[in-house]
C-alpha positions as CSV (number, residue, x, y, z in Angstrom):
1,X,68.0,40.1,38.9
2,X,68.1,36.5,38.0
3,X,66.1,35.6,41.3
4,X,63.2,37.9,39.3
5,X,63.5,36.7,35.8
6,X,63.5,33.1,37.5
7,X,60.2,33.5,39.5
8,X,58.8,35.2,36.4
9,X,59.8,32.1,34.2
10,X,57.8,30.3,36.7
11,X,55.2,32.2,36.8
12,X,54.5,32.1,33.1
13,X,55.4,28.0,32.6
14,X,52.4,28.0,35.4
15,X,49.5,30.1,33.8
16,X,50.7,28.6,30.3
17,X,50.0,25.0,32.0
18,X,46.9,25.9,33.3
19,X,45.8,27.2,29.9
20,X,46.6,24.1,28.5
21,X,45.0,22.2,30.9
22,X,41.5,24.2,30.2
23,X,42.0,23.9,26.7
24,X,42.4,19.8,27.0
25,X,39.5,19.6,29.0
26,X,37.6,21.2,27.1
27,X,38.4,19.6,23.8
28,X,38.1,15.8,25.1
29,X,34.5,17.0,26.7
30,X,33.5,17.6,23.1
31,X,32.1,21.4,23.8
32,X,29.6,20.1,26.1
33,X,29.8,22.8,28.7
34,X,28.9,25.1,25.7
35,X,25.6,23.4,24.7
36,X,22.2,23.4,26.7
37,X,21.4,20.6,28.6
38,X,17.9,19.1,29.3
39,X,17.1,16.6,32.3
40,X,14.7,14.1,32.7
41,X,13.6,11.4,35.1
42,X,12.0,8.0,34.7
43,X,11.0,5.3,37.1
44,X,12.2,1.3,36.6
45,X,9.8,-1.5,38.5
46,X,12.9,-3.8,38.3
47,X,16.6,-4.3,39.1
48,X,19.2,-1.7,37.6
49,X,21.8,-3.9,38.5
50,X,25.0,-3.0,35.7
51,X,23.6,1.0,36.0
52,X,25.8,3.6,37.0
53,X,26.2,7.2,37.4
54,X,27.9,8.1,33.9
55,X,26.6,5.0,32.0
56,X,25.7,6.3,28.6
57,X,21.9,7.0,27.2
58,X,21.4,6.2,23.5
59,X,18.8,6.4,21.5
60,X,19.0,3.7,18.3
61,X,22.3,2.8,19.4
62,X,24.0,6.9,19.1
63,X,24.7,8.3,22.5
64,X,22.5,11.7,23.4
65,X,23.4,11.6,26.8
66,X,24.5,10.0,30.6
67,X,22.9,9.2,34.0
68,X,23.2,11.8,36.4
69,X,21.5,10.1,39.9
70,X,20.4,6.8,41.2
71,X,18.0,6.5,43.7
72,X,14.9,5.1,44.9
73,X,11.3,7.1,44.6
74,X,11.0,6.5,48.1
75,X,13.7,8.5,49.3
76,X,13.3,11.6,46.4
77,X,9.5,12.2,47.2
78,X,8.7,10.8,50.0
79,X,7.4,13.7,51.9
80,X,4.8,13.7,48.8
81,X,3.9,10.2,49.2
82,X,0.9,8.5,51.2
83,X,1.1,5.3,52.6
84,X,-0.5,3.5,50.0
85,X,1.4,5.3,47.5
86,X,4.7,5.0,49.4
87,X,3.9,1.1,49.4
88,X,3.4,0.9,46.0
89,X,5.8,2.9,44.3
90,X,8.4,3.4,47.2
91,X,10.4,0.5,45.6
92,X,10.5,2.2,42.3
93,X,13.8,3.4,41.2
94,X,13.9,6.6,39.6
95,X,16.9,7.4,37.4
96,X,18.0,11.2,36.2
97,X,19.5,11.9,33.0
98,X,21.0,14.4,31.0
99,X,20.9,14.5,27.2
100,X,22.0,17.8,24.6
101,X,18.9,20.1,23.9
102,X,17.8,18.7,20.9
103,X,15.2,22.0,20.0
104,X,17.1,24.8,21.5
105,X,15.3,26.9,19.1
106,X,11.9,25.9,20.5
107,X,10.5,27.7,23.5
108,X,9.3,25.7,27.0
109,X,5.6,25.3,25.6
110,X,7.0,24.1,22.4
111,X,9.6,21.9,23.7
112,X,7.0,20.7,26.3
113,X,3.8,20.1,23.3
114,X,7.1,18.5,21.1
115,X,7.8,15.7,23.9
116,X,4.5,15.3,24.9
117,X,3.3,14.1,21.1
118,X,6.4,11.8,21.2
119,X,5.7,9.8,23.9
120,X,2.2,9.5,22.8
121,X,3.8,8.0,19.8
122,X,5.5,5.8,22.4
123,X,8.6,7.2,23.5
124,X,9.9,5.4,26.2
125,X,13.9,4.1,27.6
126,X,14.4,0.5,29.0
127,X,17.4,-1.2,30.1
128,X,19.2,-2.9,27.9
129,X,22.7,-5.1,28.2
130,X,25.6,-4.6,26.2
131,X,26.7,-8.2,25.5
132,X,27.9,-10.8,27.9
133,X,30.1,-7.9,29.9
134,X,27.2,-7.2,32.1
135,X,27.4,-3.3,31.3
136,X,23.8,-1.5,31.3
137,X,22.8,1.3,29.6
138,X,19.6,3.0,29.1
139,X,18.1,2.6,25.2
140,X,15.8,5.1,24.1
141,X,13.4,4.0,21.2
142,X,9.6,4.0,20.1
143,X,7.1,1.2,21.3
144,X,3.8,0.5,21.4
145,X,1.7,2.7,23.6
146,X,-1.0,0.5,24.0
147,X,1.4,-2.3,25.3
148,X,3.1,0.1,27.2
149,X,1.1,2.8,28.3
150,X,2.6,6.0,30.3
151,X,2.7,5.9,34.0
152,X,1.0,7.7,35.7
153,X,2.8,9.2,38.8
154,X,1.4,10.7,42.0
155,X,3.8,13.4,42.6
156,X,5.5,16.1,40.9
157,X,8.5,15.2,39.2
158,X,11.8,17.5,39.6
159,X,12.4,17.2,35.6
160,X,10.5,15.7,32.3
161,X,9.3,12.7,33.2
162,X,10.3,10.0,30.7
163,X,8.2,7.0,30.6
164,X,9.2,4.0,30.7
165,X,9.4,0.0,29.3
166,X,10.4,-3.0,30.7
167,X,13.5,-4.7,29.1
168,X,14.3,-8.0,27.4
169,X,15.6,-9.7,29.8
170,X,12.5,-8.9,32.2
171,X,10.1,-9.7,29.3
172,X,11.7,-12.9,28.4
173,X,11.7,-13.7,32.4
174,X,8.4,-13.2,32.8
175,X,7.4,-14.8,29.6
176,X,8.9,-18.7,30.9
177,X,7.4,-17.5,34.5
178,X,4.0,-17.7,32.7
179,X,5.2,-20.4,30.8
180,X,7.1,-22.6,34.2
181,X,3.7,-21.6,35.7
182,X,1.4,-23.1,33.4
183,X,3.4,-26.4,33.2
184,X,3.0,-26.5,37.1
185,X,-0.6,-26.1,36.7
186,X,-0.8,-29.2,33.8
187,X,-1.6,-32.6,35.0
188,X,1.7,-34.1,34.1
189,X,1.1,-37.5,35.4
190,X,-2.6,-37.5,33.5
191,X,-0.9,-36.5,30.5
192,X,1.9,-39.5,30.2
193,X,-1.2,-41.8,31.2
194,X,-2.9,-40.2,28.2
195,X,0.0,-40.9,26.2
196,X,0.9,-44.0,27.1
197,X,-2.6,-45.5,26.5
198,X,-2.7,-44.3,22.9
199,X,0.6,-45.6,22.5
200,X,-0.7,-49.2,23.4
201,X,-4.4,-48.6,21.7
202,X,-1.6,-47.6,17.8
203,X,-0.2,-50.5,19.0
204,X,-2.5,-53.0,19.3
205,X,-4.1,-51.6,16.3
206,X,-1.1,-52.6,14.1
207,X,-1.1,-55.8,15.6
208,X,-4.4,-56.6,14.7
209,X,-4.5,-55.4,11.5
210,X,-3.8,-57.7,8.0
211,X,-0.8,-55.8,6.3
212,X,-1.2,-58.2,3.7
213,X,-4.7,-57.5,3.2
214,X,-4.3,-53.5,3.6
215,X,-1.3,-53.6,0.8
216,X,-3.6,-55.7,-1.8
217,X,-6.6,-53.4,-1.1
218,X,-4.0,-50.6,-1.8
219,X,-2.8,-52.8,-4.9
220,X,-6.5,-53.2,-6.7
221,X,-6.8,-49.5,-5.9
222,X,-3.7,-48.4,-7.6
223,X,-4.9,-50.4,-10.1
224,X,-8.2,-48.5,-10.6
225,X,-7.0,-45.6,-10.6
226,X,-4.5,-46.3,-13.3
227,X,-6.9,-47.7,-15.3
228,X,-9.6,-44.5,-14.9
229,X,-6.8,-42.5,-15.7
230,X,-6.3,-44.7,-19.0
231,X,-9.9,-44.5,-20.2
232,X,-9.4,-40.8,-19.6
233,X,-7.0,-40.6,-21.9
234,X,-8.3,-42.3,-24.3
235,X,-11.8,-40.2,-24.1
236,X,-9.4,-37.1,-24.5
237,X,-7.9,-38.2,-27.4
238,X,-10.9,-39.5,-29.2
239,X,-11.6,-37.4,-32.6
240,X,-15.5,-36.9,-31.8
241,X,-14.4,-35.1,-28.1
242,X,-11.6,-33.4,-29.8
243,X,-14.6,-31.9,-32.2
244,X,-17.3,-31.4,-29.5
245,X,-14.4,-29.1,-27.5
246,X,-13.7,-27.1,-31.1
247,X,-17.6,-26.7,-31.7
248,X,-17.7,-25.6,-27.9
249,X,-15.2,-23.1,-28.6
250,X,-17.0,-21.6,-31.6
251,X,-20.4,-21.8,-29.6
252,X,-18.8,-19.5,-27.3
253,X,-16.8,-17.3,-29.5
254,X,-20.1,-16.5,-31.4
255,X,-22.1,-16.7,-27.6
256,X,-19.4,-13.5,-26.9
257,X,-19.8,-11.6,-30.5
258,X,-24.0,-12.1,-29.9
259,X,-23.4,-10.7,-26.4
260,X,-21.6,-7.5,-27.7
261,X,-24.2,-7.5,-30.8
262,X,-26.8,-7.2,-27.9
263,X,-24.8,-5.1,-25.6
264,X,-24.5,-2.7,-28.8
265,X,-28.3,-2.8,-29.7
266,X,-29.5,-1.8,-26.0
267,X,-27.4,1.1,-25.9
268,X,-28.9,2.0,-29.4
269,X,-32.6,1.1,-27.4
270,X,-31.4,3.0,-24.3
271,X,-30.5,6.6,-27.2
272,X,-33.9,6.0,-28.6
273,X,-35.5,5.8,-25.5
274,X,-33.9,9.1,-24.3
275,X,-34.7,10.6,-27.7
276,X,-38.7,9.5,-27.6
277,X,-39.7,12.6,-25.3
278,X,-38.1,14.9,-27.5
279,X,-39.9,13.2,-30.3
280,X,-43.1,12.5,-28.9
281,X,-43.3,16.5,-28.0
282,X,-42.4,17.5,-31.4
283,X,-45.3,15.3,-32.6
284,X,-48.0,16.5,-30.0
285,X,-47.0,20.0,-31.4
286,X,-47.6,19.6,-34.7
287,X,-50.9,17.4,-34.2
288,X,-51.8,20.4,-31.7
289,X,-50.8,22.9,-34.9
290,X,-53.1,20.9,-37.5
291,X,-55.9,21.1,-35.0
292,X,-55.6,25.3,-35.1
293,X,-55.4,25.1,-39.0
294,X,-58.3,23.0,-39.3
295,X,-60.6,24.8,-36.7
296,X,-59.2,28.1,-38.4
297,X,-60.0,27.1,-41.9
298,X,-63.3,25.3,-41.4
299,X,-65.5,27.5,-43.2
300,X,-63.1,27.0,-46.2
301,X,-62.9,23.6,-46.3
302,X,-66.8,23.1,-45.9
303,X,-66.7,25.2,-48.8
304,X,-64.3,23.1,-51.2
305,X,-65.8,20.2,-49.8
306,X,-69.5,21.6,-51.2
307,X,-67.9,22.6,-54.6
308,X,-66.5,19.1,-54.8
309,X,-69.3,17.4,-54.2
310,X,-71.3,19.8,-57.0
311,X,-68.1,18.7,-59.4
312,X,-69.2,15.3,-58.8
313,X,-72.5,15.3,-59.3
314,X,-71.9,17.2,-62.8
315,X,-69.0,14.9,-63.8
316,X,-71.5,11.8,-62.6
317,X,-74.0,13.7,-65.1
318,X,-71.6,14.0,-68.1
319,X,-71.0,10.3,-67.7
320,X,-74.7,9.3,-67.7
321,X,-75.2,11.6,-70.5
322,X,-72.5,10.4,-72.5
323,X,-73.2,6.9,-72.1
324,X,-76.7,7.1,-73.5
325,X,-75.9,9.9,-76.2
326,X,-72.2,9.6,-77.3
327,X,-73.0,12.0,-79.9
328,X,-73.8,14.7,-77.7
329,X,-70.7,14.4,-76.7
330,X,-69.0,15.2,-79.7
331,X,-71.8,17.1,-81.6
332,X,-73.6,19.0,-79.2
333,X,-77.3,19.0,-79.1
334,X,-78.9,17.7,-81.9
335,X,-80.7,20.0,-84.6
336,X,-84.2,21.3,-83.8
337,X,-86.7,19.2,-86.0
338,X,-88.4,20.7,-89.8
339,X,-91.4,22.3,-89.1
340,X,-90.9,22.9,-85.1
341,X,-92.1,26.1,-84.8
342,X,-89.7,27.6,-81.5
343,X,-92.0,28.3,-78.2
């Protein structure tokens, strides 16, 4: 009995280990074996060297995933590469990584349009150093696409493919190649003779020239200028300028009140002048209205004009009449004469 309850002891301290062991294991992997994975590939014309299997990915300096493989394009696709091709980009090395699935929720097409419009933004991971350790990792950030465009590849990549840019330390390099280049290309030895000739031409120059004379030259100048700058002064604060600047100041205060007076009167010109149609209709109406009355009422107007005319001639009459008869026109006629016998 005690050889049982001993292997069953055993037993259970075993399975209860291995449990734990799971447990641990999965705890310090953070839960990654529960989360999608993604993989992607990208392609380095330069030494890796400080890159390993399990260095970390980060993109802006948080860690999204590590490198899974190594290798050179060459050996991954070469079956799928030419010769030219082979020669070109056989010294490539391609690196595979593995980072969380950021857009589980996103289908393939999604996911694929999604990473397509990033890179196009400039998506792209480089090599980058952490510190003096010599430890590499692989930084993922946004350049420019213009300065560095997508490659295109000749084969079919196993994963994503990832472009991507070169890093500091080869942009620096080839930056003081140029530069070491350059240099090597310069006449160094026409360029001290250049220099040393000016050298003797600045000094010669000094030699031969009269300090003495140069610092009184300077002197009398000084001297003018101080005293421009005196009579300048004094023109300033004479009353008469002091006047002539006030006078100048009301010239063009009332200059500014005549230009609103006139700004004021034009847009009373420019109203009129929108009005005038409108009245210039309203006038060729009524003149157009007096013409029907007088060609309706001619007759009658002939008429009063006839009897008018009549009136006058009676009135002009009376007038003659009264001036050489004045009794008449109190009176009447005068009396028929005695003895007029009556027709």
């Amino acid at each position: 009995m005690s050889a049982k309850a001993n292997y069953f002891k055993i037993g259970v301290f075993i399975v209860s280990a291995l449990a734990i062991t799971v447990i641990a294991i999965v705890v310090l992997s953070g839960g990654k074996w529960f989360k999608e994975v993604v993989y992607w590939e990208s392609y380095f014309d330069e030494s890796v060297q400080g890159l390993a299997v399990g260095s970390p990915i980060k993109y802006r300096g948080v860690q999204i995933g590590t490198v899974e493989a190594i290798e050179f394009v060459g050996d991954a696709y070469g079956p799928e590469l030419g010769s030219e091709d082979r020669q070109r980009y056989g010294r490539y090395v391609r690196v595979t990584g593995s980072a969380a699935h950021a857009t589980p929720h996103l289908s393939e097409e999604e996911h694929a349009a999604s990473l397509a419009s990033s890179i196009s933004s400039g998506l792209r991971v480089r090599l980058t150093s952490q510190g003096v350790t010599g430890v590499v990792f692989l930084e993922a950030d946004y350049f420019d696409p213009t300065v560095y465009p997508a490659m295109k590849v000749p084969w079919n990549p196993h994963y994503e493919h990832m472009p991507s840019a070169p890093s500091a330390v080869t942009v620096l390099g080839a930056a003081l190649h140029n530069i070491a280049r350059n240099l090597e290309q310069t006449d160094v030895h026409q360029l001290a003779g250049d220099l040393d000739a000016l050298l003797l031409d600045l000094s010669k120059l000094v030699k031969e020239t009269d300090l003495q004379q140069v610092s009184r030259e300077a002197g009398r100048t000084l001297a003018e200028f101080q005293d421009m700058a005196r009579q300048a002064r004094r023109l300033i604060e004479n009353p008469e300028i002091r006047t002539m600047i006030s006078d100048a100041a009301g010239t063009a205060e009332g200059t500014r009140h005549l230009v609103a007076d006139l700004s004021q009167a034009s847009k009373q010109i420019k109203i009129a002048s929108e009005r005038f149609p409108d009245a210039f209709a309203r006038l060729e109406g009524m003149v157009q209205r007096i013409d029907e009355l007088v060609s309706n009422k001619s007759h009658d107007i002939e008429e009063t004009v006839e009897n008018l005319r009549m009136m006058s001639e009676n009135i002009r009459e009376l007038t003659d009449n009264a001036k050489r008869y004045p009794a008449q026109l109190f009176l009447g006629e005068p009396p028929p004469r005695a003895g007029a016998t009556k027709r």
